[in-house]
N, C-alpha and C positions, 0 to 999 in steps of 0.2 A: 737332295731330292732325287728321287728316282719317279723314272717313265714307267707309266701302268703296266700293267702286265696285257690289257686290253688297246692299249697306244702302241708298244710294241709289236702286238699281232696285226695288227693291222697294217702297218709300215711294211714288216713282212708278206702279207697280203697283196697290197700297191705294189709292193717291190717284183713278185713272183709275177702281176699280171703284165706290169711293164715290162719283163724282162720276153713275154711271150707276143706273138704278133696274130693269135686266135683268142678264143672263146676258150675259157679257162671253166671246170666245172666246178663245184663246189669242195666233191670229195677229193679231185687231183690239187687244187691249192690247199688245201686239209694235210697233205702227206709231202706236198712240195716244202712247205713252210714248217711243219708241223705243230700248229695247232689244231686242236680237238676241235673235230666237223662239229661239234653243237655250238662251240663258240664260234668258231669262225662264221657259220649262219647266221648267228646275233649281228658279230662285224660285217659281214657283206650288207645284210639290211640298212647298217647306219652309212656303210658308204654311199648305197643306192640313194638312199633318202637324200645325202650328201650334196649327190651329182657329180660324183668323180669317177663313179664305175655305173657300167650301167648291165643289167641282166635280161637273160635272152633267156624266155621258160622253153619246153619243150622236150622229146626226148633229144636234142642236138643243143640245147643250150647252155646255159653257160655265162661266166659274166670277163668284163673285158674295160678297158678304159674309156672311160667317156669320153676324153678329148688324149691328143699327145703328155707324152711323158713328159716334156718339157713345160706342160701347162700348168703338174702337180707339184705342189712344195708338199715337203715336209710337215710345214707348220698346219697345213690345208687336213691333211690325216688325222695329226692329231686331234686337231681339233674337233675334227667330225665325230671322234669317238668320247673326245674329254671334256667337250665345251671350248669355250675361252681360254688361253691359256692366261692364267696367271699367277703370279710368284705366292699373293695371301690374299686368303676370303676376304680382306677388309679394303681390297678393291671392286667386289661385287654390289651393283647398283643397290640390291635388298640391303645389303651389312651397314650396320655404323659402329664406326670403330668405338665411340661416345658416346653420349646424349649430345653433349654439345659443341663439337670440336674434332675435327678428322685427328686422326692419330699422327704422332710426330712421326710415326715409318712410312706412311701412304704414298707421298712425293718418290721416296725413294724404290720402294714395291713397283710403283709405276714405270719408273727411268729402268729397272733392270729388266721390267717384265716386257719394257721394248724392243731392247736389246736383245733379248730372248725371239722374240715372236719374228723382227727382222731377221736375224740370225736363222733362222727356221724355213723363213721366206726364199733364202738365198740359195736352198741347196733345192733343188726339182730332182725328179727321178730319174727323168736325163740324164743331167749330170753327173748323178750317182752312179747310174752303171756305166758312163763313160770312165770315171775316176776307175772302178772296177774291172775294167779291160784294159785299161794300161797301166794298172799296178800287179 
């Protein structure tokens, strides 16, 4: 499995505002990060929506962290931009794996895609760029 190409931008995103202590504009995290200012307006909107970054209109604005980097996982980003994460569609409440009978993989879809989503949980943005200054 591979991370979107839009779950990636965005991590990059969080990543570049956490690493600043201002009001980040749209076109500087655009050239910081490098993705394409059209996309990245898409991603800042889902993060705004989100509640993890929040935006300042104006000619002086800009967007910035809603709350400390300590408060943001990983799993919190992706999510905002991918949904739920999980391992197969035949964990989504809509899907049935059957007509009558969950699929013999579900249990197990379930257990890894926990694993997952804690694992996700555990690392904040904090963290990150602390590991990142002492490596």
């Amino acid at each position: 499995m591979v991370l979107t190409l839009e779950a990636d931008y965005a991590v990059r995103i969080v990543d570049d505002l956490a690493q600043s202590d201002r009001k980040v504009d749209a076109r500087t995290l655009s050239e910081h990060t490098r993705v394409p200012l059209r996309f990245a307006l898409k991603i800042l909107r889902k993060l705004v929506a989100s509640g993890l970054i929040v935006s300042y209109k104006g000619a002086h604005g800009g967007y910035m962290l809603a709350g400390p980097a300590d408060s943001i996982t990983l799993r919190q980003v992706i999510e905002s931009v991918e949904g739920p994460y999980m391992l197969s569609r035949c964990q989504q409440d809509a899907y049935s794996c059957t007509h009558d009978h969950c699929c013999r993989f579900h249990e197990i879809y379930d257990e890894i895609s926990t694993i997952v989503r804690e694992k996700l949980d555990s690392y904040t943005f904090d963290t990150l760029n602390n590991k990142k200054k002492q490596g």
